[in-house]
C-alpha positions as CSV (number, residue, x, y, z in Angstrom):
1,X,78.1,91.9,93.6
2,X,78.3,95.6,93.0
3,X,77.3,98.7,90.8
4,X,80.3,100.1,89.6
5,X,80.7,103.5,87.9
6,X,83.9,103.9,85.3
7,X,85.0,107.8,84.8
8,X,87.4,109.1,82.2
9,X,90.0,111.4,83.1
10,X,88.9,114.3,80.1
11,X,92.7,115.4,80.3
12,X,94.5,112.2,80.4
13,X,92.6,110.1,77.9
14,X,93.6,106.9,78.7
15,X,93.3,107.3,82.4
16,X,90.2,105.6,83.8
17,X,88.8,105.2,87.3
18,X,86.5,103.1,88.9
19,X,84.5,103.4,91.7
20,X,81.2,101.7,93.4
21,X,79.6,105.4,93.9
22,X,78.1,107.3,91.1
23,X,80.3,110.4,92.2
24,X,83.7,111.4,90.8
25,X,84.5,113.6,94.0
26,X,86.1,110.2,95.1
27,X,88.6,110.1,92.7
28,X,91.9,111.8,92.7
29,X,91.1,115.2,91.8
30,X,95.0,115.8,90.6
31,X,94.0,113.8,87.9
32,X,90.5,114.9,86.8
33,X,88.6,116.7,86.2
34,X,86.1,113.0,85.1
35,X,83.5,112.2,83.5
36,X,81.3,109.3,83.9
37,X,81.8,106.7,81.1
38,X,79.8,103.8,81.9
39,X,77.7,102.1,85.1
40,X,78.4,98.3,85.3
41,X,75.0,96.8,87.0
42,X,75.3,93.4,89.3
43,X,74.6,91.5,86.4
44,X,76.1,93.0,83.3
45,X,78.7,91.7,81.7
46,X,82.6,92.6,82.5
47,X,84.4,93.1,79.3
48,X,86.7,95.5,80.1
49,X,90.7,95.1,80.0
50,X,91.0,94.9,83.9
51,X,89.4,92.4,86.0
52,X,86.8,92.6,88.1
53,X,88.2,91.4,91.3
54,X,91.0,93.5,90.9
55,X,88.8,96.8,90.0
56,X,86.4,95.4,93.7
57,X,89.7,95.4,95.7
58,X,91.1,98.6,94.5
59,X,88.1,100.2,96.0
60,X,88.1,98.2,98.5
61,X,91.6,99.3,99.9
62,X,91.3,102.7,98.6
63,X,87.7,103.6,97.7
64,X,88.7,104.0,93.9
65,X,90.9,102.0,91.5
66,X,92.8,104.0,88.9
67,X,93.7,102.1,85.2
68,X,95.9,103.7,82.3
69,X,99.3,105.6,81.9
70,X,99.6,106.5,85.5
71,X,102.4,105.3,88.3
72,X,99.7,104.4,90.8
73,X,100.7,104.3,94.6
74,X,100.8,100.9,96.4
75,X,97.7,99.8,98.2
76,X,97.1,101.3,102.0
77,X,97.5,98.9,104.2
78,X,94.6,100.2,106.0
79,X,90.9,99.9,105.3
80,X,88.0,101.6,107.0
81,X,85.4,99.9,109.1
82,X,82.5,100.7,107.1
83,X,83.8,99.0,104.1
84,X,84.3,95.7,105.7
85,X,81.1,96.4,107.3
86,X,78.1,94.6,104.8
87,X,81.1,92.2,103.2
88,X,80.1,88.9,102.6
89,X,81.6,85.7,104.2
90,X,82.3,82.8,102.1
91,X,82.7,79.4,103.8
92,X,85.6,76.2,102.4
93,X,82.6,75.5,99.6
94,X,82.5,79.2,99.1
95,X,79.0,79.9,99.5
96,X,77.8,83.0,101.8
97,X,77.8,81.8,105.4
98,X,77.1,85.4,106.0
99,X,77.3,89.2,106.4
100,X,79.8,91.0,108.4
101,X,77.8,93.6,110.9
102,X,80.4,95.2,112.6
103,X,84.0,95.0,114.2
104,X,85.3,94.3,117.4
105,X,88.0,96.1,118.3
106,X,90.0,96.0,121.8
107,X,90.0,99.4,123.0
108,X,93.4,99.8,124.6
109,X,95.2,98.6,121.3
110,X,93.2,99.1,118.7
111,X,93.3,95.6,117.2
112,X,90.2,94.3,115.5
113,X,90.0,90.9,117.7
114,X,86.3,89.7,116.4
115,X,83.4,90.2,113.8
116,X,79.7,89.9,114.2
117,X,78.7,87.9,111.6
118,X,74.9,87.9,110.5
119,X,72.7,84.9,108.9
120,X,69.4,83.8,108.4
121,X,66.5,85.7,108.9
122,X,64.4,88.0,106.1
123,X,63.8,91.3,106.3
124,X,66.0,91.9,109.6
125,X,63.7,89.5,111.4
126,X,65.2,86.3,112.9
127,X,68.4,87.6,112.0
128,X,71.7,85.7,113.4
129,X,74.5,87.7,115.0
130,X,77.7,85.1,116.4
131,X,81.0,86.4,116.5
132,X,83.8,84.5,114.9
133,X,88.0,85.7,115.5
134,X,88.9,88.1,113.1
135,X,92.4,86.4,112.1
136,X,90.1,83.5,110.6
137,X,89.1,85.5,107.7
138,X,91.4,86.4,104.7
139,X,89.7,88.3,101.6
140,X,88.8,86.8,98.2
141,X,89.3,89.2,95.4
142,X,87.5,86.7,93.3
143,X,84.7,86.5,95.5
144,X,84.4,90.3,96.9
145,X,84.2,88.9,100.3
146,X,85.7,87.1,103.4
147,X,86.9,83.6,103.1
148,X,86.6,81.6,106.3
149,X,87.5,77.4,106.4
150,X,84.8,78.1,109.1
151,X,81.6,75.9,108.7
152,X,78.3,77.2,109.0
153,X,77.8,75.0,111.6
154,X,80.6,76.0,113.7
155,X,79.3,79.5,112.9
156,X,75.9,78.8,114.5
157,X,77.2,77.2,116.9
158,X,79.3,80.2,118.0
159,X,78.7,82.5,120.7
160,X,76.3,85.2,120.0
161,X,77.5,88.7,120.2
162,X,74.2,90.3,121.2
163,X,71.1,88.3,122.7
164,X,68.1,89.5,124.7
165,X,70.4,90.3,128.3
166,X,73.1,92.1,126.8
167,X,74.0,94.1,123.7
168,X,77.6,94.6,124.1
169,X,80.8,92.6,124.7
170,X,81.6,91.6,128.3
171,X,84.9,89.8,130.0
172,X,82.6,87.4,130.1
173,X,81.2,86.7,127.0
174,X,85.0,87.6,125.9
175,X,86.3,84.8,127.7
176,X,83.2,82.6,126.2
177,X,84.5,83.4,122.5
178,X,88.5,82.8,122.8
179,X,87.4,79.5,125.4
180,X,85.4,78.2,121.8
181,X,87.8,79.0,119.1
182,X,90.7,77.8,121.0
183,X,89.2,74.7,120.9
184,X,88.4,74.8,116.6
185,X,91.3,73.7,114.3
């Protein structure tokens, strides 16, 4: 869960906007200037008129939500990488399996084709990095996260992404990762 910070347009009274940075300069300046109404800690309770998931995948999509007397344009369809990057992934039971570390993209088109996916460990030691397909993870407004129907088993049981020879993605450890999930349902 997040800290999120709720500004008030001052010209548009109803207008509010949400973001998980204690900054306004995120927000669409068109519409400010705004003022910082209220930080909503991890904990606290959500008793505000829009939901929390939706407010977490507002930002999520666009770094901001906007709420009030506004025509608000559609989602992008695009996210950047270091937003996924530190999202949690939920397993079938949805509790944390665990963290996303970073994308794999193939370079010649562009397509994100893996994640690294850490577990275990405290403190960054004995940490876990396996790599899991991309396409098996949808995103759970409810749970601000990655859903998977991936077990944590088949997770550790994955190949890893980085080990003691190599700290990048080969052909062959390529061809490792699509040979084991083309054999998972």
């Amino acid at each position: 869960m997040r800290t999120y910070f709720v500004f008030q347009a001052v010209n548009m009274p109803g207008l509010r906007g949400y973001t998980d940075e204690p900054r306004a300069s995120i927000l669409p300046s068109e519409y400010g200037p705004w003022i910082q109404a209220r930080e909503i800690g991890p904990g606290e309770e959500w008793n505000l008129d829009v939901s929390r998931a939706v407010v977490a995948a507002g930002i999520l999509e666009n770094g901001f939500y906007l709420s009030g007397p506004i025509n608000q344009a559609p989602p992008r369809p695009v996210i950047e990488s270091d937003r996924v990057e530190g999202t949690a992934v939920y397993g079938s039971n949805n509790e944390q399996i665990g963290t996303i570390k970073r994308l794999i993209i193939e370079k010649v088109s562009g397509r994100v084709l893996y994640v690294d996916v850490t577990f275990g460990g405290l403190f960054g030691l004995g940490v876990h990095h396996h790599t899991i397909p991309w396409d098996k993870l949808t995103y759970d407004k409810e749970l601000e996260g990655y859903h998977t129907d991936i077990t944590e088993e088949q997770l550790r049981g994955a190949p890893a992404f980085a080990d003691e020879r190599r700290d990048k993605l080969d052909r062959d450890s390529d061809r490792e990762m699509q040979n084991y999930w083309l054999n998972r349902p």
